[in-house]
C-alpha positions in Angstrom: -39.1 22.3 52.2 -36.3 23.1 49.6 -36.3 26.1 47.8 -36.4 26.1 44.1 -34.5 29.0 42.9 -32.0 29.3 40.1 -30.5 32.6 40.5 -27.3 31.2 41.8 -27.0 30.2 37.9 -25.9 33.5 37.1 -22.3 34.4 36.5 -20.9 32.6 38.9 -20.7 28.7 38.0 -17.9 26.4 38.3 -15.1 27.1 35.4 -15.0 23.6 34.7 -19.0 23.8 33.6 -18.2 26.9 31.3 -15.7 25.1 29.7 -17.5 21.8 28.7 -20.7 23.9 28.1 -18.9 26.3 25.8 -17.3 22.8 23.7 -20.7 21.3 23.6 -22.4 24.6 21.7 -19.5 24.4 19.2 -20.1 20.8 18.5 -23.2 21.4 18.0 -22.5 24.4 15.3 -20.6 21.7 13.7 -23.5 19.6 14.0 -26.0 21.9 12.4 -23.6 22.5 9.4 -23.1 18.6 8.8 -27.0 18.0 8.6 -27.5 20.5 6.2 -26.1 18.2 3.1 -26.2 14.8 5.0 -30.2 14.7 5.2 -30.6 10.3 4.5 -27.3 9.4 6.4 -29.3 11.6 9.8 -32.9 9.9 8.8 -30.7 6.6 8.9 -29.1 7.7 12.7 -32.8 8.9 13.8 -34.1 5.2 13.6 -31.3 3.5 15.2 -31.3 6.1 18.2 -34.8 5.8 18.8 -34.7 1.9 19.6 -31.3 3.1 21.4 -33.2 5.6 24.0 -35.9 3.0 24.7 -33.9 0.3 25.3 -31.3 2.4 27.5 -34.1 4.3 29.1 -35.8 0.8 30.3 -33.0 -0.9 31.2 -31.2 1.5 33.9 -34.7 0.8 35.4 -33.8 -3.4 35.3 -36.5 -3.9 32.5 -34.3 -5.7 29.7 -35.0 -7.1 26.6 -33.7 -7.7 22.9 -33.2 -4.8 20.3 -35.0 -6.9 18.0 -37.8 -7.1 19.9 -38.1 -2.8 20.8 -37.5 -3.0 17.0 -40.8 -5.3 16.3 -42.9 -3.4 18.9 -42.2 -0.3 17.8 -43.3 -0.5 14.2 -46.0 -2.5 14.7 -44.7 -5.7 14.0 -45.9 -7.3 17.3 -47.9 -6.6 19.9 -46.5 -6.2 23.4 -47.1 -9.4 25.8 -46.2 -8.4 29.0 -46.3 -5.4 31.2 -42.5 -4.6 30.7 -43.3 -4.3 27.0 -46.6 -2.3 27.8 -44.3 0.3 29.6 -41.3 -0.1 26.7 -43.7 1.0 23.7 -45.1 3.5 26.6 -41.7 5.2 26.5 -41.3 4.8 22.8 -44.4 6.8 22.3 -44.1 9.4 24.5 -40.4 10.1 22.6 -41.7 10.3 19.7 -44.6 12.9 21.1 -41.6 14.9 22.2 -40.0 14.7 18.7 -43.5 16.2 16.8 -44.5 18.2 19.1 -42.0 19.7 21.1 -42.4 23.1 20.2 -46.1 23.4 21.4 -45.3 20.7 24.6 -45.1 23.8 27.5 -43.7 22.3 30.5 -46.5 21.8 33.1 -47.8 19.0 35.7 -50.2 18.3 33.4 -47.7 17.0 30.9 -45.7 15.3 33.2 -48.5 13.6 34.1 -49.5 12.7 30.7 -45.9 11.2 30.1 -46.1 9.5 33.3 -49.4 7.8 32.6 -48.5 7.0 28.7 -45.9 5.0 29.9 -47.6 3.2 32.7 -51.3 3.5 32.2 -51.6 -0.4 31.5 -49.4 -1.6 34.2 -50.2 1.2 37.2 -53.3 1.9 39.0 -52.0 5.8 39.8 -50.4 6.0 36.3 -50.4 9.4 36.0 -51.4 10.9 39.4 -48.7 11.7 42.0 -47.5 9.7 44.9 -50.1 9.6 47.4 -47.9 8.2 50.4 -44.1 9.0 51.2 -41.4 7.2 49.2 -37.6 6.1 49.8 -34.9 6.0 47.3 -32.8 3.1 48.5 -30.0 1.3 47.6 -29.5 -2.7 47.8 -25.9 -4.2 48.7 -23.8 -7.6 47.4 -25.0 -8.6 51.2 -28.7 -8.4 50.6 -28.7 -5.3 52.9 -30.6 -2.1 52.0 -30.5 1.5 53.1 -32.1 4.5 52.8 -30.0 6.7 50.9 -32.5 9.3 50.5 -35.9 11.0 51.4 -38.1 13.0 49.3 -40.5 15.2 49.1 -43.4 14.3 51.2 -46.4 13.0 49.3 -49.0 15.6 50.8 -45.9 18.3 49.6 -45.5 16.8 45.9 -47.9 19.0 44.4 -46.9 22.3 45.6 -43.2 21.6 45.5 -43.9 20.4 41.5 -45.4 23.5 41.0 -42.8 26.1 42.5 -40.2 23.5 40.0 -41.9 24.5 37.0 -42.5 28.6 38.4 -38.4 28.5 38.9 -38.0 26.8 35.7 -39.9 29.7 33.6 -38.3 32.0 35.8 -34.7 31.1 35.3 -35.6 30.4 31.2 -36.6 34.1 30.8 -32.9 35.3 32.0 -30.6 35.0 28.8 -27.5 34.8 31.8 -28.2 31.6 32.7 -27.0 28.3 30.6 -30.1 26.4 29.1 -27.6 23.4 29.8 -26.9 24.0 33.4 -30.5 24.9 34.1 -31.9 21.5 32.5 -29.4 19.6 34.9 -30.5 21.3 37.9 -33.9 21.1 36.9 -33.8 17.6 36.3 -31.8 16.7 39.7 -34.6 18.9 41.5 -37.5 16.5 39.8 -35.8 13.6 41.0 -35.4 14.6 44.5 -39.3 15.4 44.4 -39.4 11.8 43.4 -43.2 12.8 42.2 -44.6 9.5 41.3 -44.7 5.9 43.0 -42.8 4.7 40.6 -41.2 5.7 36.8 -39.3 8.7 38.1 -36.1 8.3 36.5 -37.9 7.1 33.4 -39.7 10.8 33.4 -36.5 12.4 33.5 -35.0 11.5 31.1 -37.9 12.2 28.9 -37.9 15.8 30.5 -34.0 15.9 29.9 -34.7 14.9 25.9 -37.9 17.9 26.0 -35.9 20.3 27.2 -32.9 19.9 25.4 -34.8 20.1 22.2 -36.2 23.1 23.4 -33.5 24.6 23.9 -31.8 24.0 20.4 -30.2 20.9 21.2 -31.4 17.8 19.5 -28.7 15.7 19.8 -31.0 13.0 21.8 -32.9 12.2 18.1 -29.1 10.9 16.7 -27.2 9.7 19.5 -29.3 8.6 22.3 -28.9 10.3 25.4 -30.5 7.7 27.4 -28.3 4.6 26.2 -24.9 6.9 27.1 -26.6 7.2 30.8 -27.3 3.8 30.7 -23.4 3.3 29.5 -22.1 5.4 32.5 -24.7 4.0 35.1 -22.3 3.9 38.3 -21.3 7.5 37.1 -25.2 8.7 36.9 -25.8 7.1 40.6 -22.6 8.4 42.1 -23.1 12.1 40.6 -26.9 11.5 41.9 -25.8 10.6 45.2 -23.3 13.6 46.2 -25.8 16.0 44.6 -28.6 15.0 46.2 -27.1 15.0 49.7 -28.3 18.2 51.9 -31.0 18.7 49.2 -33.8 19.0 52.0 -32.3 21.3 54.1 -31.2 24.3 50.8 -27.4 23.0 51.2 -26.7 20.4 47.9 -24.1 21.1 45.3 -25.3 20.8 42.1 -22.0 20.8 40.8 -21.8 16.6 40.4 -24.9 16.1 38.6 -24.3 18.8 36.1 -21.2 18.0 35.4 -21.7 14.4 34.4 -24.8 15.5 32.4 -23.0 17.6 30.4 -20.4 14.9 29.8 -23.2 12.5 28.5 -24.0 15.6 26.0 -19.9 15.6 25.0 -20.7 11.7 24.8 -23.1 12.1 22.7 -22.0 14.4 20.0 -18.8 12.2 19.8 -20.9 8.9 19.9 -22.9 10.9 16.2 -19.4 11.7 14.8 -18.8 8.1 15.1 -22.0 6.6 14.1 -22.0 9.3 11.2 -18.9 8.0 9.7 -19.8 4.6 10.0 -23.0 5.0 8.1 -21.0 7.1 5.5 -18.8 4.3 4.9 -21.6 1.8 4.8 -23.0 3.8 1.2 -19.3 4.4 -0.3 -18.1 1.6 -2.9 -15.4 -0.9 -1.8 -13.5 1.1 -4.9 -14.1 4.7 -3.1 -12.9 3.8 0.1 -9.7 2.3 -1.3 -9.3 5.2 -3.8 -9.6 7.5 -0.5 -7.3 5.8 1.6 -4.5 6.0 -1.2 -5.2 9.9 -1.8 -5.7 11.2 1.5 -2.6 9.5 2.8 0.3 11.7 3.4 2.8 9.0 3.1 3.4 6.3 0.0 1.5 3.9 1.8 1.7 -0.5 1.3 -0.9 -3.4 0.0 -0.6 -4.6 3.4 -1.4 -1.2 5.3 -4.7 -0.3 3.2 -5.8 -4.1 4.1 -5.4 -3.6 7.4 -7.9 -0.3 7.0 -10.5 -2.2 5.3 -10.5 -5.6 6.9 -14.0 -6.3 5.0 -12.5 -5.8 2.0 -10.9 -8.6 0.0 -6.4 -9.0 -1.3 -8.2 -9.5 -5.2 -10.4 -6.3 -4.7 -7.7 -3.9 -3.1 -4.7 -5.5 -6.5 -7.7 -4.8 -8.7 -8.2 -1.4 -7.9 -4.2 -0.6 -7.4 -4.0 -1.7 -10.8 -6.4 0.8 -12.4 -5.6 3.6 -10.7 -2.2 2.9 -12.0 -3.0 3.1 -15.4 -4.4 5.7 -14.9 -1.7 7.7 -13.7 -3.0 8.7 -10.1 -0.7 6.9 -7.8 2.7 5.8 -8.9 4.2 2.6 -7.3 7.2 3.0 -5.3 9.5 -0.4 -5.5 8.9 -3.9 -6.8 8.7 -6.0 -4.2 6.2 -7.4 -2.1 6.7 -4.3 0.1 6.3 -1.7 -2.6 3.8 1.2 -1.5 2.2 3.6 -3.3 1.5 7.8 -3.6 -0.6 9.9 -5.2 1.3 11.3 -8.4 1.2 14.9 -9.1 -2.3 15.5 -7.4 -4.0 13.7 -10.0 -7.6 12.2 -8.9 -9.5 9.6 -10.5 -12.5 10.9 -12.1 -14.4 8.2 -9.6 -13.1 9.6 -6.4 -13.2 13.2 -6.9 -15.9 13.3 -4.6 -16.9 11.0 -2.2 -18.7 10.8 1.3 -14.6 10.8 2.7 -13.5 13.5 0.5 -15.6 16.0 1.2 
């Protein structure tokens, strides 16, 4: 049976790791400063990638349905109807266990099993219990073919090869050498080679992927949904999966793959929560502000016709309107008198109105 032991985590990891590891932690310093004075725009986020990590979660499993409907379920606007919505909400809960309680939630079978039968206790009969005969990962081609791609953990070996996971787990945590990031991934690849359960393994780890992060400092998975970026990058996840996974049984895999594309999904994600942060900035900034902001933080006298083209949403009357004032006002100063006249700020002067704004800061 394989041999769970992360020692090999120490020093001696590929440069390439180090590297996007290292970019990750400053990202999320950057992070951690940002949230500090931005508390309603990251409540906003929260919400949004909540629905995001069900939906993704679900449907890299093939169980698909509107956001409007994950939406309804999962504030108690309608019931689930069918058992693909019974394991939906399922996941929804057990994320939002992980979010409460995550600093008291010790990693054990017991609460992988609990996780396991939240999500499929009305749609399973061995909802939280592990496999109790052998089972294939497989994959299906265009020509209705299918192969075994690979073989597991035998059922009467799941629990004692889930329990020396979770010993090398603690044991691996308790060295301050070893990268909380790379052990999670390897962690995570060893589960799903176990392939504990008849079915909802993937679905597991990801919520294991979203625990452990958070319990290791990182909860980027609350604001940009880790499980939707997966589900963005499927063929990536699979193929990563695949070379990782091969030579598993016999001690001779490279973790390498997996771990790297993991911790691009975390890079993903922390770019994904720039973006989606500045978008909802923008969304509580007057149509005044923004255009106030695009005329003082440009670096060149700048046109009508370029400042339209920035705020598309934004109407020709709106954008003469508030050239106009800030004219009289003496904080830009119009350059030509034709219809291609641009404008720049004059002598650093700032309207009272813009002096500080979601963009300006």
């Amino acid at each position: 049976m394989h041999q769970f032991d992360y020692r090999f985590l120490k020093g001696q990891t590929a440069g390439s790791l180090i590297n996007i590891s290292n970019i990750i932690y400053d990202l999320r310093a950057r992070d951690d400063l940002r949230r500090a004075e931005n508390a309603k725009v990251y409540k906003a986020l929260m919400q949004e990638a909540l629905i995001d990590s069900v939906k993704g979660s679900n449907a890299i499993e093939g169980i698909i349905t509107t956001r409007q409907r994950i939406e309804d379920m999962a504030y108690g606007k309608q019931e689930p109807l069918t058992h693909d919505e019974q394991e939906i909400l399922g996941y929804k809960n057990a994320l939002n266990e992980i979010y409460t309680d995550y600093k008291s939630l010790d990693i054990s079978e017991d609460l992988i099993r609990h996780f396991h039968n939240q999500i499929l206790s009305f749609t399973s009969t061995d909802a939280g219990q592990y496999k109790t005969q052998n089972n294939y990962v497989q994959e299906r081609y265009a020509d209705g073919t299918v192969k075994v791609r690979f073989i597991p953990v035998d059922a009467k070996d799941t629990p004692d090869a889930m329990h020396q996971l979770i010993m090398a787990y603690y044991e691996a945590k308790q060295d301050s050498s070893i990268s909380s990031l790379l052990l999670i991934s390897c962690f995570v690849l060893d589960f799903l080679c176990i392939h504990p359960f008849t079915d909802g393994n993937g679905r597991i780890s990801r919520l294991l992927t979203v625990l452990l992060l958070e319990q290791s400092g990182f909860d980027i998975g609350r604001y940009a949904s880790v499980e939707n970026k997966i589900d963005d990058y499927k063929s990536g996840y699979y193929d990563a999966l695949k070379k990782s996974s091969d030579g598993w049984n016999e001690n001779a895999s490279d973790y390498v793959p997996f771990a790297t594309f993991m911790l691009q999904i975390l890079y993903a994600c922390y770019k994904q929560l720039d973006e989606s942060f500045l978008t909802n900035q923008s969304k509580r900034v007057s149509k005044q502000k923004r255009i106030e902001n695009i005329l003082l933080n440009s670096i060149v006298p700048i046109s009508k016709e370029d400042i339209l083209r920035k705020v598309p949403d934004i109407s020709v009357t709106t954008v003469e309107r508030v050239l106009g004032n800030m004219l009289h006002e003496g904080a830009i100063t119009k350059i030509g008198t034709t219809r291609g006249a641009r404008y720049k700020v004059s002598g650093g002067q700032v309207p009272a109105a813009a002096e500080k704004t979601a963009y300006g800061r």
